[in-house]
C-alpha positions in Angstrom: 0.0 0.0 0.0 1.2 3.3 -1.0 1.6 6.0 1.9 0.3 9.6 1.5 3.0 12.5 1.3 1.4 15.0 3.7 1.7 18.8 2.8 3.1 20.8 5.2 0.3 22.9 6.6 1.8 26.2 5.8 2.4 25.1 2.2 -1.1 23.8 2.4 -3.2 26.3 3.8 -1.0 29.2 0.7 -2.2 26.4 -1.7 -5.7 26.6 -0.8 -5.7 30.1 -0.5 -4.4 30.5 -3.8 -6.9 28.0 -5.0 -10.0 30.0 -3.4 -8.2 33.4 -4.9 -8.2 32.0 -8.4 -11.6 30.8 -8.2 -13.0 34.2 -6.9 -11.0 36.3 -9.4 -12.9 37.7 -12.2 -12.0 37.8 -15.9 -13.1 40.6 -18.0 -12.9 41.1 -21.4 -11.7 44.7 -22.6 -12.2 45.8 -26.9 -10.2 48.4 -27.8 -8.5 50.2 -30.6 -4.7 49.9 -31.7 -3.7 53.5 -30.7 -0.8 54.3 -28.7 -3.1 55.8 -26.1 -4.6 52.0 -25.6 -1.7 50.6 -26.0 0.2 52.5 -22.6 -3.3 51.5 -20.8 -3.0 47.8 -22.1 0.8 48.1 -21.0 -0.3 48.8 -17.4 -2.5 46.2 -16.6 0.0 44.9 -13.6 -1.0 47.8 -12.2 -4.6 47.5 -12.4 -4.6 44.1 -10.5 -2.0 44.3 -8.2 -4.8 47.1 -7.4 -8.0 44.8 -7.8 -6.7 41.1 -7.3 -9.7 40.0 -7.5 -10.3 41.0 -11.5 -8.3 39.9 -14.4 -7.9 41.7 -17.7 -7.9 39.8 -21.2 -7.4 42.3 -23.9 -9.0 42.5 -27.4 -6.9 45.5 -29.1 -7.8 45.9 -33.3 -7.4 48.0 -35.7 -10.6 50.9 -36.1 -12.0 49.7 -38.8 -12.5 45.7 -37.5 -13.0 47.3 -33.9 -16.0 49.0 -34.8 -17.8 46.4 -36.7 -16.8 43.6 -34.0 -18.7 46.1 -31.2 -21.2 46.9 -32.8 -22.6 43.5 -34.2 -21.5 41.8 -31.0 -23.8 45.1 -28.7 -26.9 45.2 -31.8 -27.6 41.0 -31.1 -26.5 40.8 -27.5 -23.7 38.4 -28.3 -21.7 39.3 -24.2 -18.4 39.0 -25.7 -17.0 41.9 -24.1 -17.3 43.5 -21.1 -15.6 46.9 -21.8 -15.9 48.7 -25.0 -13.8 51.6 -26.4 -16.7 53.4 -28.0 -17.1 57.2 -29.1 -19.2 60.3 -29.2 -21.2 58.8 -31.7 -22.2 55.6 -30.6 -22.5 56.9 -27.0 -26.2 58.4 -26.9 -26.9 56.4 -29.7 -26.6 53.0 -27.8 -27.9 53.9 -24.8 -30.9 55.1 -26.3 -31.4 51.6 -27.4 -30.6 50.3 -24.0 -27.0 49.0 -25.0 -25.1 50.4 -22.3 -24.6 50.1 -18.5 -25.9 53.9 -17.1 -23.2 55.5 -15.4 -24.9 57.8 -12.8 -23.8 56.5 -9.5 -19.7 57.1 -9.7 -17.7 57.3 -6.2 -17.1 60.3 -5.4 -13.4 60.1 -5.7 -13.9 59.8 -9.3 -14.3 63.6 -9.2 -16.9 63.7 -12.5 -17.4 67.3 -12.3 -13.7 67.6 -13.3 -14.3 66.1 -16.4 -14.5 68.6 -19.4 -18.2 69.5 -19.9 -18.2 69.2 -23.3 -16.6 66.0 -23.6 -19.1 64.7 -20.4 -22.5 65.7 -22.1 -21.3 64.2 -26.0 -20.9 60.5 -23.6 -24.6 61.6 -22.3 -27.6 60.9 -23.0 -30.8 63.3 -20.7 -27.8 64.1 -18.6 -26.5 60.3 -17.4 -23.4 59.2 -18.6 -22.8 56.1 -20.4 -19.2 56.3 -21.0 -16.2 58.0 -19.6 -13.5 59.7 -21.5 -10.1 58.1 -22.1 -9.3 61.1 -23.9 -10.3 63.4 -26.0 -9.4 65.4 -29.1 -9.5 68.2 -31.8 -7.9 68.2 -34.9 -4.5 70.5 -35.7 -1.8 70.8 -38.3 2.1 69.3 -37.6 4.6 70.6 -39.3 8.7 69.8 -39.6 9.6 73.5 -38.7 13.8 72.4 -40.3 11.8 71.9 -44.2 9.9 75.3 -43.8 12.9 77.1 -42.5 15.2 75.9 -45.2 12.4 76.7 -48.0 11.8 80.2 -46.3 8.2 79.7 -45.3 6.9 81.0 -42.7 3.7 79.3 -40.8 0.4 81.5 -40.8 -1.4 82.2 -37.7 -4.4 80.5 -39.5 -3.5 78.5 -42.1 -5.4 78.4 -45.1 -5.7 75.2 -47.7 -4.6 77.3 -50.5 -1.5 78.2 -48.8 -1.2 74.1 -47.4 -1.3 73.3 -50.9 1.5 75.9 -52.3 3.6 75.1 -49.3 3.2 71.3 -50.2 4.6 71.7 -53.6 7.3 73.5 -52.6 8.2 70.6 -49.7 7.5 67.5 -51.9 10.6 65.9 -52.3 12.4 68.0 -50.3 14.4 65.6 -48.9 14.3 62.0 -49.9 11.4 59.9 -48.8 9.3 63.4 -47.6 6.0 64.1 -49.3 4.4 67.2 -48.7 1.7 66.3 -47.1 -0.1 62.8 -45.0 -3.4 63.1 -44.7 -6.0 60.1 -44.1 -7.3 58.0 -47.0 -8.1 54.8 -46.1 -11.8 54.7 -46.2 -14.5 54.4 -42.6 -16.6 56.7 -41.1 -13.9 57.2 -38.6 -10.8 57.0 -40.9 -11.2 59.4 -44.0 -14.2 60.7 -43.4 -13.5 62.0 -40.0 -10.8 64.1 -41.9 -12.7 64.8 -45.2 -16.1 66.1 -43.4 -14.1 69.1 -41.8 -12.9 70.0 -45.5 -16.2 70.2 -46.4 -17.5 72.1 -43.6 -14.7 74.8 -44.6 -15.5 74.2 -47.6 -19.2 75.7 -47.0 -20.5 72.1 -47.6 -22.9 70.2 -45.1 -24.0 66.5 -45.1 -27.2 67.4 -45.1 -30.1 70.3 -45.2 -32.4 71.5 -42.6 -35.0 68.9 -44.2 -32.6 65.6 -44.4 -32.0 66.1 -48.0 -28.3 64.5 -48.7 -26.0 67.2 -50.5 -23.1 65.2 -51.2 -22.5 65.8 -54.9 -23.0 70.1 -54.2 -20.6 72.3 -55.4 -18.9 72.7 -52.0 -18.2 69.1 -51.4 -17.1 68.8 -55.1 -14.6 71.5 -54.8 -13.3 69.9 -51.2 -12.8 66.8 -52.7 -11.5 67.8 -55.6 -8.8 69.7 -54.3 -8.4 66.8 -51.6 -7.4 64.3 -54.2 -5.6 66.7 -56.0 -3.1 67.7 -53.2 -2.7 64.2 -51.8 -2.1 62.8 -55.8 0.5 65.4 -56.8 2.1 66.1 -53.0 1.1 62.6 -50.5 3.1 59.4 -50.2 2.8 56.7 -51.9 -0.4 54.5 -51.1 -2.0 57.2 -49.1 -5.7 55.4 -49.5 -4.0 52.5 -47.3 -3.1 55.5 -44.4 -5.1 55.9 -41.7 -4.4 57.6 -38.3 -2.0 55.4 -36.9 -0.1 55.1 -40.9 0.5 58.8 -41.0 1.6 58.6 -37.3 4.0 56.5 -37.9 4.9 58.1 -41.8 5.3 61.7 -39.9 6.9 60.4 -36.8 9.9 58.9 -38.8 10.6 62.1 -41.1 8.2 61.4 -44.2 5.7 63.9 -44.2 6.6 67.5 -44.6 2.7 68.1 -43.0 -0.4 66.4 -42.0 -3.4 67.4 -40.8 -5.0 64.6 -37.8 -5.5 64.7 -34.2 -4.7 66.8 -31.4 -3.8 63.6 -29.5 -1.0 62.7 -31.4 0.7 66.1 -29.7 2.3 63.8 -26.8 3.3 60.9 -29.4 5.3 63.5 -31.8 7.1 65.4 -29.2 8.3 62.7 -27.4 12.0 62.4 -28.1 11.9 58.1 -28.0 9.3 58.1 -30.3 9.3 60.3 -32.9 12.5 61.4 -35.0 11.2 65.3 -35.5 10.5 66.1 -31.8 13.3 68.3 -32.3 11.5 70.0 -35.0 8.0 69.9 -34.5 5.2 73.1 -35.0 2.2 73.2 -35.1 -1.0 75.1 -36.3 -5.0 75.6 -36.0 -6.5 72.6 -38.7 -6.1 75.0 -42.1 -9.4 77.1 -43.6 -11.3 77.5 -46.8 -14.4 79.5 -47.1 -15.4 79.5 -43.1 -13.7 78.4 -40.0 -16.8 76.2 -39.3 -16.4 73.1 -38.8 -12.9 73.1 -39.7 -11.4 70.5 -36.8 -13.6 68.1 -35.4 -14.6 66.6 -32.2 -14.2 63.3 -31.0 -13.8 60.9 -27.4 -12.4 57.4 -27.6 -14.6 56.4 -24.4 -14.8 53.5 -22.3 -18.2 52.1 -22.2 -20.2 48.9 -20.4 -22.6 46.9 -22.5 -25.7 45.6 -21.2 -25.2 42.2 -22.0 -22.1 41.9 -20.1 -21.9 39.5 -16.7 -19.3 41.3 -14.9 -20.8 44.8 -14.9 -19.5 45.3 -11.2 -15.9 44.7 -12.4 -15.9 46.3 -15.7 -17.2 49.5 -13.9 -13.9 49.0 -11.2 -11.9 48.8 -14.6 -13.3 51.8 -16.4 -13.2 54.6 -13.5 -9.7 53.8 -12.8 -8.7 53.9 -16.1 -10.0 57.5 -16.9 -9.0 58.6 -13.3 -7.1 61.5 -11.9 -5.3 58.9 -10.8 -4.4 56.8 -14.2 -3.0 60.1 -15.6 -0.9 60.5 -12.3 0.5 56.8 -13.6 0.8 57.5 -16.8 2.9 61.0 -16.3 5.2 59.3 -13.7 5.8 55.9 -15.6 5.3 57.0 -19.1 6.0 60.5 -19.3 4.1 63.4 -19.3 3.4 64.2 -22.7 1.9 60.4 -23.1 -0.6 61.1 -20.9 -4.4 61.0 -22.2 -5.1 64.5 -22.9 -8.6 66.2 -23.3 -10.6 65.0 -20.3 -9.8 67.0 -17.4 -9.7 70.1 -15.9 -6.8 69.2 -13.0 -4.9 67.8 -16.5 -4.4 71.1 -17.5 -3.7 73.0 -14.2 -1.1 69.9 -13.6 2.3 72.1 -14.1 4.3 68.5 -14.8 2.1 68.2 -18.0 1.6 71.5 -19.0 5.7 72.0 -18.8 6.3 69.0 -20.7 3.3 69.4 -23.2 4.1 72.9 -24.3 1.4 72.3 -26.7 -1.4 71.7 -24.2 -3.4 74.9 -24.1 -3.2 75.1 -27.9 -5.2 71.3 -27.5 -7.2 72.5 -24.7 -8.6 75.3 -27.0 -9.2 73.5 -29.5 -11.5 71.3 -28.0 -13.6 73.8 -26.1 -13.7 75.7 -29.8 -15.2 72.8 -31.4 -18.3 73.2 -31.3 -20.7 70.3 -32.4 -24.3 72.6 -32.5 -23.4 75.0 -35.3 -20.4 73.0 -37.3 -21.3 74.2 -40.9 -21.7 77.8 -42.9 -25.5 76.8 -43.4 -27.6 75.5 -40.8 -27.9 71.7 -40.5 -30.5 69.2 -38.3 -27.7 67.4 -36.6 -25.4 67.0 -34.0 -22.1 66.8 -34.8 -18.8 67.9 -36.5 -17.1 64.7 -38.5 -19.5 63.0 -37.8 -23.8 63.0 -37.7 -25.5 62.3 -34.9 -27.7 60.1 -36.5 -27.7 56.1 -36.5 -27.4 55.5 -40.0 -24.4 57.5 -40.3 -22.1 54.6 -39.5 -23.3 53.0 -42.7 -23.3 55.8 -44.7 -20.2 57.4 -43.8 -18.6 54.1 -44.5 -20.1 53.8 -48.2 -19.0 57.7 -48.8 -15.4 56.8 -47.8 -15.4 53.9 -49.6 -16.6 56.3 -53.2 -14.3 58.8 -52.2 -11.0 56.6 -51.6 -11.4 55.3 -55.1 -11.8 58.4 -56.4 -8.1 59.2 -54.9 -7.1 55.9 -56.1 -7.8 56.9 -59.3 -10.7 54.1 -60.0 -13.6 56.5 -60.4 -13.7 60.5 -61.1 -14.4 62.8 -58.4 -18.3 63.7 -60.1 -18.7 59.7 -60.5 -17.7 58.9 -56.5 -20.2 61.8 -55.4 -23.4 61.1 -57.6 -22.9 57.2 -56.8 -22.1 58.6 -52.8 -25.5 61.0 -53.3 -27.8 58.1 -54.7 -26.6 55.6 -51.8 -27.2 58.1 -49.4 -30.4 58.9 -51.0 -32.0 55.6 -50.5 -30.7 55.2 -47.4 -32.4 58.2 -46.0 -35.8 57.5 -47.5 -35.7 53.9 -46.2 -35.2 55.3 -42.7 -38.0 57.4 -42.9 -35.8 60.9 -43.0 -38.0 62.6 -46.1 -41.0 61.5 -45.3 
C-alpha cells in the first residue's frame, strides 16, 4: 500500500488560499483600438490588478475599422463578448438610447466627475447620465517639420489656409528624400477618411445634409473639397496614401516622411516625445487650415470607455473603467510614461497639472481647440444634426462608411471625383428614404 506524502500545513493552507483566490477572481474582457493611447493602458495592466486582485484583464486590441464592426454587431444581437468597450461620441447616446449600455450615474465620489471637461461629459450623455467615460479626447490641428519650412523660407500663418497648405506642399515635396508634402487620411471608414474629409467640407461651405434631411453630397462645396483633396494628396502625398489611416500617418510623420499632415490633437504627446518620434526636435504646429469659413474646420471626438448591457461582470468592468479614466491613471501615466503620453482632453486638473503642462508645451493650444469645437453649429448653413465629423444620427455609421469607400477610389484613381459623389448622393439617398428621414 502506498503511503500519503502530507503537505506541510503552511504550504497547504497558501495552496488553498491561492486556489480560493483564483476561483473568486474575475475575468473581463476589454475591446479596444490599436492607438498608442490603448496601448500604454494595455501596458499597465500589472498595475490594475496588483490594485484589484480580484479582477483579471484579457485584452482584445484591433485595428478601427474591424473594432468598430466587432462592437457593434456583438452590442446590436447581444452576443456578451466583451465586457468593456472603447466606444465614441457617436455611438454613445446612440446606444444607450437603445438600452445598450450600463448607465453611469452612481460614480464614487473620488472619481471627481465634475472635473471632467463639460463638453466631452454631455457628447458621452444621454438626458444628462453618462454612459461612458473619456479616455481622452481630441481636436484636430496641423504638424509641421519646422527644419523643411525654415530651409524653404516659409513662414507658418497664424491661421493656415488650404490654399497656402497646398503651395507650401509643392514647394516641400521631395524636399528631402522619402518626404512628401503632405499625410493626410485616405483609407476609407466613417472614422478614418471621413473623419478628416467632413471638416474639409465644412470649410469648404458644404454640409451633409439640409435642414429637411435632404443629402448634399454631390453640391458644389463638397465637389470643390474633394477635388482639391485628391488633388493635393495625388500630386504632393506618399505613396499608397488610400491605405493611411491615423496610426499610418503617425508613424509616416513620426519617422521624417511627411513634410505636413493634418490629424489629431492627441498625437501632440506621441510626436514630441524624443523616443518616439525622429522630429520632436523640429516639431510646429498650427490651428487645422481654412477654406471658405472656419466652421467646422477641426472636429470633435472621445475614444470612451463604455459597459454593454449584455455583459456578466458589470461590477468589475465598472472598477476597470473609472480607474482607467481617473485622476489617478493620468498620475500613472505622467510618472511611468511620461508626461506628454498622458491621455489628454478630459480633465480640468490635466491642465492645471504644471508636470504636464511644462512638458506638453502644446497643451493649451489642445485645450482650446477642443472647447472651440463646437458640435451645435459645425457648418456655414444650418444643418439638423449634431455633430462635427461626424452625424448624430444612427445611420451614419453605414453611410459614412459607403461615402469613404466612393471617395478613396476616387483618390485611387478608380472612379472621377463627379462619379464617386453622384454614386455617394444616390446611396445616401436611399438610405435616407428607407429610414424614414423625407417623409
Amino acid at each position: 500500500m502506498r503511503l500519503a506524502r502530507h503537505l506541510p500545513v503552511t504550504t497547504l493552507a497558501a495552496a488553498i488560499a491561492v486556489a480560493g483566490h483564483a476561483q473568486a477572481q474575475t475575468e473581463i474582457t476589454v475591446a479596444t483600438v490599436n492607438n498608442n493611447d490603448m496601448v500604454i493602458m494595455q501596458s499597465l495592466t500589472d498595475a490594475f490588478e496588483e490594485t484589484h486582485p480580484d479582477i483579471k484583464l484579457d485584452w482584445v486590441v484591433l485595428e478601427e475599422n474591424v473594432l468598430r464592426q466587432r462592437m457593434t454587431t456583438d452590442i446590436a444581437t447581444g452576443g456578451g463578448q466583451f465586457d468593456v468597450m472603447t466606444i465614441g461620441a457617436y455611438e454613445a447616446p446612440i446606444w444607450a438610447e437603445r438600452e445598450w449600455l450600463e448607465p453611469l450615474n452612481d460614480l464614487p465620489d473620488e472619481y471627481a466627475v465634475d472635473d471632467l471637461l463639460t463638453s466631452v461629459r454631455d457628447g458621452l450623455s444621454l438626458d444628462g447620465t453618462p454612459y461612458a467615460l473619456p479616455f481622452y479626447a481630441e481636436s484636430s490641428m496641423m504638424y509641421y517639420r519646422k527644419d523643411l519650412f525654415e530651409e524653404a523660407g516659409i513662414e507658418m500663418s497664424e491661421q493656415p489656409t488650404w490654399s497656402e497648405v497646398r503651395d507650401w506642399a509643392e514647394q516641400l515635396h521631395g524636399a528631402q528624400e522619402g518626404v512628401a508634402g503632405i499625410c493626410l487620411r485616405g483609407k476609407p471608414g466613417w472614422g478614418e477618411n471621413m473623419a478628416f474629409v467632413s471638416t474639409l467640407v465644412n470649410t469648404y461651405g458644404g454640409r451633409w445634409f439640409d435642414e429637411e434631411w435632404n443629402p448634399e453630397l454631390n453640391s458644389e462645396p463638397w465637389v470643390n473639397a474633394i477635388e482639391f483633396y485628391v488633388d493635393l494628396l495625388g500630386n504632393y502625398g506618399p505613396p499608397g496614401a488610400s491605405s493611411n489611416g491615423f496610426n499610418e500617418n503617425l508613424a509616416l510623420f513620426s519617422r521624417g516622411n511627411c513634410a505636413m499632415w493634418v490629424d489629431a490633437t492627441s498625437a501632440a504627446g506621441t510626436l514630441y516625445d524624443g523616443d518616439e518620434s525622429s522630429v520632436a526636435d523640429n516639431l510646429g504646429f498650427a490651428p487645422a487650415p481654412v477654406a471658405q469659413t472656419p466652421k467646422g474646420s477641426h472636429w470633435l471626438w472621445t475614444w470612451a470607455l463604455a459597459i454593454p448591457a449584455s455583459s456578466e461582470h458589470k461590477d468589475a468592468a465598472k472598477q476597470f473603467i473609472t480607474w482607467a479614466t481617473s485622476q489617478e491613471y493620468i498620475e500613472l501615466v505622467g510618472e511611468t510614461q511620461g508626461w506628454t503620453n498622458v491621455p489628454p482632453g478630459t480633465r480640468e486638473s490635466t491642465y492645471a497639472n504644471e508636470h504636464y503642462t511644462e512638458a506638453a508645451p502644446f497643451a493649451d493650444f489642445v485645450l482650446s481647440a477642443i472647447q472651440n469645437a463646437d458640435p451645435t453649429d459645425s457648418t456655414l448653413e444650418p444643418n439638423p444634426y449634431t455633430g462635427v465629423q461626424i452625424v448624430n444620427i444612427p445611420e451614419f455609421q453605414a453611410i459614412g462608411t459607403q461615402v469613404g469607400q466612393s471617395i478613396a477610389a476616387a483618390l485611387t484613381g478608380d472612379t472621377t471625383v463627379e462619379q464617386a459623389l453622384n454614386s455617394a448622393q444616390r446611396a445616401t439617398e436611399r438610405t435616407m428614404q428607407r429610414a424614414g428621414y423625407n417623409d
